[in-house]
N, C-alpha and C positions, 0 to 999 in steps of 0.2 A: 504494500500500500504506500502511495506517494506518502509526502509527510508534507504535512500546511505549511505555506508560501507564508512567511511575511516581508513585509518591505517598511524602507527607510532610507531619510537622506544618508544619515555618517552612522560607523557600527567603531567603537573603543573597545582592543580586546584588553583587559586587566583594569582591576580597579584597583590599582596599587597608588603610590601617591602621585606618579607622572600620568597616570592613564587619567585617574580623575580633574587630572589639572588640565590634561590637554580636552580631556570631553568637555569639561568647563568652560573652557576658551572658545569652544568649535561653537557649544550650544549660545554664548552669549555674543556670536557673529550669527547666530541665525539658522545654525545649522538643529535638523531634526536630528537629537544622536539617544543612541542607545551604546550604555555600556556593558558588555558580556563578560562573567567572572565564573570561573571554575567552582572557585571558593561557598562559600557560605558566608563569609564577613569580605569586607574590603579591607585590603593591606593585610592579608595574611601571609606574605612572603616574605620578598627583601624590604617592604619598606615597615616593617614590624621589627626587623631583627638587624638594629644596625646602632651608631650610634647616638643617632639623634641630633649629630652637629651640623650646623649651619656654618658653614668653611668658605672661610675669605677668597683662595681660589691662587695659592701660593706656589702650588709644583706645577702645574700641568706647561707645557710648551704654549709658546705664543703664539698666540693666533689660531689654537686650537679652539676646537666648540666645549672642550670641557672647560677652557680657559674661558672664554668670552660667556658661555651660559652659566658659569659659575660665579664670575663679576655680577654679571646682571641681574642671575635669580636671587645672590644673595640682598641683593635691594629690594629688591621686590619682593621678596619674602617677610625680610624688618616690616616693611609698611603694611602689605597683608595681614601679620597678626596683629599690627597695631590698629587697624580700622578693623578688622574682625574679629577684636578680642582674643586669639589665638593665646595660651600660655609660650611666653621666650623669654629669652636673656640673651641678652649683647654684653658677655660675660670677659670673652678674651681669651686667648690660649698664649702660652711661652712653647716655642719651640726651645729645646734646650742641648748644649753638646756637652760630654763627658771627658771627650778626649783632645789633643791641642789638634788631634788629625780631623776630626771632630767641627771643631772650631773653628780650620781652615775653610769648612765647607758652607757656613755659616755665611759669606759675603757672596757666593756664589748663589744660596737658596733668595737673598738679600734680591739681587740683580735680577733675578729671575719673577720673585714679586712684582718687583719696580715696573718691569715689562706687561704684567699684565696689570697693572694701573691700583696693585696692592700694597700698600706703604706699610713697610717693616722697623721697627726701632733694634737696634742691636743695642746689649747690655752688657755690661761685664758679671764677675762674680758678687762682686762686692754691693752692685744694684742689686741680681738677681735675689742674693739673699737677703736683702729687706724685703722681698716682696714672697719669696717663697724660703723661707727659714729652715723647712724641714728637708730642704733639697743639697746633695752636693755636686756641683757642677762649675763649668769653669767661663762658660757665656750663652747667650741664648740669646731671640727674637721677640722680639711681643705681637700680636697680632691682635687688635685692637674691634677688629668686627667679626671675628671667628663667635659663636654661640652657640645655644641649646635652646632645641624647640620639644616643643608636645608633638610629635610627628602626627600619633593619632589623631588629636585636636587640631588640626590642620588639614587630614583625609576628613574627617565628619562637616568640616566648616564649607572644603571643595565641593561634597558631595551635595551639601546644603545649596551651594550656587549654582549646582547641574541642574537638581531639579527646580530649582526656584527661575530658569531658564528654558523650563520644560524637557531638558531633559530625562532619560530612563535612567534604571542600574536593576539588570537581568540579574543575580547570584546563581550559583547550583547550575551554572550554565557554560558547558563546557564546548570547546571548539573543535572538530570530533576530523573536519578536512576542510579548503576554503579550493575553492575554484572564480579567478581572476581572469580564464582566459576570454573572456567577454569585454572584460575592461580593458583589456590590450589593443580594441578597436574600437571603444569610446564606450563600452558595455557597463552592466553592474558586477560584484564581484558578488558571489554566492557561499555564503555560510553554514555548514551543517551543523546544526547545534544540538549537544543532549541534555541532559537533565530530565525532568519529570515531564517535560513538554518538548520531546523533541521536535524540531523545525527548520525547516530553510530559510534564512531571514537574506536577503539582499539587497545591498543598500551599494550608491553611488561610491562614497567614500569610505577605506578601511584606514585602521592606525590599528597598527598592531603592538602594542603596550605591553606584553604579556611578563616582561622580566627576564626570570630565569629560563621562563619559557618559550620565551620569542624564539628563538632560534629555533627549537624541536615544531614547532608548529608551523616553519618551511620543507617541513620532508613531507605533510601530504597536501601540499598547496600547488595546485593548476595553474599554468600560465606566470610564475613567478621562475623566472632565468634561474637555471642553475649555479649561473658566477654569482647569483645574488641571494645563492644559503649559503652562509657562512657557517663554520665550525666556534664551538662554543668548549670553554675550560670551564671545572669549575674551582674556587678558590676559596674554601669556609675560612670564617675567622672564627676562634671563639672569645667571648664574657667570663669574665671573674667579677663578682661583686666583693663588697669590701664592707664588712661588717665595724660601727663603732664611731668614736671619733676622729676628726683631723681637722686639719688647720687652711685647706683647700678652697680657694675661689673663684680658681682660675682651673681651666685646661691645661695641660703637661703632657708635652709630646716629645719624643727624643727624633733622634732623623731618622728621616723616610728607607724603608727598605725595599728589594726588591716585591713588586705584591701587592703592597701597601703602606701604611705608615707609621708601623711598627706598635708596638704595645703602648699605648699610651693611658694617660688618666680622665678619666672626663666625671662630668658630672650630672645629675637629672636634677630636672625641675626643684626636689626637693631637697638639694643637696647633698644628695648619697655618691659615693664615689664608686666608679666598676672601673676595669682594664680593660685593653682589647681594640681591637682583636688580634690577634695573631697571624700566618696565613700560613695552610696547609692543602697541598693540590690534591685532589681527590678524584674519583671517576663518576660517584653519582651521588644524587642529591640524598645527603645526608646532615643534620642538623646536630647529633646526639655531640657532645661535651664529655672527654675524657676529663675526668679524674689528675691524670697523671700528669696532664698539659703543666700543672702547677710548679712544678718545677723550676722549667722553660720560665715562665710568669715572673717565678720569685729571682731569677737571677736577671732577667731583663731590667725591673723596675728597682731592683738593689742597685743598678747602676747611677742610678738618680737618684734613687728613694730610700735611703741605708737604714732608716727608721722602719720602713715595711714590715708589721707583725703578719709573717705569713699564716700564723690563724684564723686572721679576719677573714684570710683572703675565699671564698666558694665558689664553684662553677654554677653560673651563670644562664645563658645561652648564647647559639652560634648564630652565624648567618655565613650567606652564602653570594659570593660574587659571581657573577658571568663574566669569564673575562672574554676577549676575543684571539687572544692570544694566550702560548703557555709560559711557563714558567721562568725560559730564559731569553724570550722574547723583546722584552723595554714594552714602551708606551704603546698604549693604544687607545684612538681617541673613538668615542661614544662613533655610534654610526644612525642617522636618521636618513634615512635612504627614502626621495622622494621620486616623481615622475621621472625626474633629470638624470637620477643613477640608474633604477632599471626599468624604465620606458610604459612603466602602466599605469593606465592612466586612476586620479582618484587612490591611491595607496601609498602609506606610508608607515614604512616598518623600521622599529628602534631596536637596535640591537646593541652590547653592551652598556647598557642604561646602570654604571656600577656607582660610587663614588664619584662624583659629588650630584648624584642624581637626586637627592632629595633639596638639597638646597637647589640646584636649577630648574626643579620641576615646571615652576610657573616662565621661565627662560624658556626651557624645551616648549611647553606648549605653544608659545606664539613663533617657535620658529617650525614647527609641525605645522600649523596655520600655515605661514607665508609659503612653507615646501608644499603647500597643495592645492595654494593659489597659483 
C-alpha cells in the first residue's frame, strides 16, 4: 500500500540546536517549514552533551566559516538571550601555558585571534595569579567574550520562535531514504518518513541538520553526487564533574591539542565546575564514560591545577564529534554545501556541524538562508 503524500514548502532534518535555529530563520523569511527529529525531545545528541561555551572564535584559520560564523554567532547569541531572557554569562576564559615551550606558543595563538577580529590580552605569572590563585602556570590569554549558556534554554526559546512563525517540529520521526532526483531539474525532493505515521512528505527545500547523522543519511539518498557523501570520524570527548568547593570564575583552558582543546575547566550556570573533554577516536557511536579515563584527567589538570583533590573528581558524561577528517588529518572547516557545490537544486546539507556549532548556530542559519537563495 502506497503510504500518504504530504507536502511542504522547507522540511529541517534535526532538531538539535543548529537545525532549530536555521528552521527559525527559514520560517521567519516566510518559509512553510517542518522540522523532522528521530528523537522524542529536541537536542538529544551533540547539542545536549557538550560544553555549553559560547567561544570567542580564537583557533580556527582565517577566513574560514568556523572562523567568521563563530565571530558572528557569538554576537548574536549575547543579544538573543538578552532580548529573550535566555540564562548566560559573558564570564571569560584564560587560556593558560605550563611550559616556557608553552608560552612561546602563546603570541602565535595571540596573532591568530587578532586575525579573526578577537582581541586577546596576554598576562604574565604574577597577573595571572591574582586572578586565579589556585593555579601554577607561567602566562596565559584572557579572552574576554568566551561564556556559558543554558544551551537547552536557548533550543526551547528557538523552538518557541518556529512555531510562533508557524512553523512544525515532527518528533518520533525518522528519515528512513530521501530521493532528490526531481530536484536536480527544478523538482521537489521526497522524504520517506517513519514513526507511528509513516509518510512521504515533499517539500521544495531540504536542510539536512541531522548532526552526527548527517552524513549516514547520504548513503540512501537519490540524486545526491556521490563526491558529495562525505566520510565521517567519530571523536567522543568525555565529562568529569567536580564535586565541592573552589575559588573559580572564570574558564581555564590549557592549549589546544590535536582533536580538540584539550581538558579544560569550565563552569555551568550554577557554578559547578566539570573537565573535558578529552578526545578518543572510536568506530561507533558510543557515549558510555570509562571509569579509568580519570587518570588521564588527574595528571592533565595537575599540570595547572596542583591543588586538584582527585576525589571530587566523577564521570560525568561524553559527547560525540563528527569530524570530517581522522585523526592525523589538521583542520577541517564545517561544510554547508548548497546548490553551488552539488548542483541540486533547493538542498542544503551541513556536515561536520562540530565545535563551535552551538555558538554559531544562529551565524549558520542565515548563511543556510542566503546558500538557498
Amino acid at each position: 500500500m502506497a503510504l500518504p503524500l504530504l507536502i511542504a514548502k522547507t522540511a529541517v532534518i534535526g532538531a538539535g540546536v543548529v537545525g532549530l535555529a536555521v528552521a527559525r530563520r527559514l520560517a521567519q523569511l516566510g518559509h512553510e517549514v517542518i522540522v523532522v527529529e528521530a528523537a522524542g525531545h529536541i537536542g538529544e545528541g551533540i547539542s545536549s552533551r557538550n560544553s555549553e561555551v559560547i567561544h570567542a572564535g580564537i583557533y580556527y584559520p582565517q577566513d574560514s566559516l568556523k572562523a567568521r560564523l563563530c565571530v558572528a554567532g557569538r554576537e548574536q547569541l549575547y543579544q538573543y538571550c538578552r532580548q529573550h531572557k535566555v540564562n548566560v554569562s559573558n564570564c571569560g576564559k584564560w587560556l593558560v601555558a605550563t611550559s616556557d615551550t608553552q608560552t612561546e606558543r602563546l603570541a602565535g595563538i595571540q596573532a591568530q585571534a587578532a586575525g579573526n577580529g578577537v582581541e586577546l590580552a596576554l598576562h604574565g605569572r604574577a597577573e595571572i595569579k591574582k586572578a586565579l590563585p589556585e593555579l601554577t602556570v607561567l602566562a596565559g590569554l584572557w579572552s574576554p567574550r568566551t561564556g556559558i549558556i543554558d544551551s537547552h534554554g536557548l533550543m526551547l526559546s528557538l523552538q518557541g520562535d518556529l512555531e510562533s512563525a508557524g512553523g512544525q517540529l515532527a518528533l518520533h520521526t525518522p528519515v528512513n531514504a530521501i530521493d532528490s532526483g526531481d530536484a536536480a531539474a527544478g523538482g521537489k525532493h521526497r522524504l520517506t518518513l517513519g514513526g507511528a505515521m509513516p509518510c512521504v512528505l515533499e517539500v521544495d527545500n531540504l536542510i539536512n541538520a541531522a548532526g552526527l547523522g548527517a552524513v549516514a543519511l547520504t548513503r540512501n539518498w537519490q540524486g545526491l553526487p556521490a563526491s558529495q557523501k562525505p566520510q565521517q570520524w567519530y571523536a567522543r570527548g568525555v565529562y568529569f564533574s567536580y564535586s565541592g568547593q573552589h575559588s573559580f570564575r572564570q574558564l581555564v583552558y590549557p592549549l589546544p591539542e590535536p582533536g580538540g582543546l584539550g581538558v579544560h575547566l569550565t563552569l555551568d550556570l550554577a557554578g559547578q565546575i566539570r573537565f573535558g573533554p578529552d578526545v578518543e577516536w572510536i568506530e561507533r557511536e558510543d557515549y558510555s564514560v570509562q571509569p579509568e579515563r580519570k587518570a588521564a584527567f588527574v595528571d592533565a589538570i595537575r599540570q595547572w591545577w596542583p591543588g586538584l583533590n582527585p576525589e571530587k573528581l566523577q564521570p560525568a558524561y561524553a559527547g560525540i564529534r563528527p569530524k570530517l577528517a581522522g585523526p592525523d588529518s589538521g583542520f577541517r572547516d564545517f561544510r554547508i554545501d548548497g546548490p553551488l557545490q552539488h548542483g541540486v537544486t533547493g538542498l542544503v546539507n551541513l556536515f561536520g556541524i562540530e565545535s563551535p556549532g552551538l555558538t554559531a548556530c544562529l551565524a549558520i542559519a542565515d548563511e543556510v538562508a542566503e546558500r538557498l537563495r
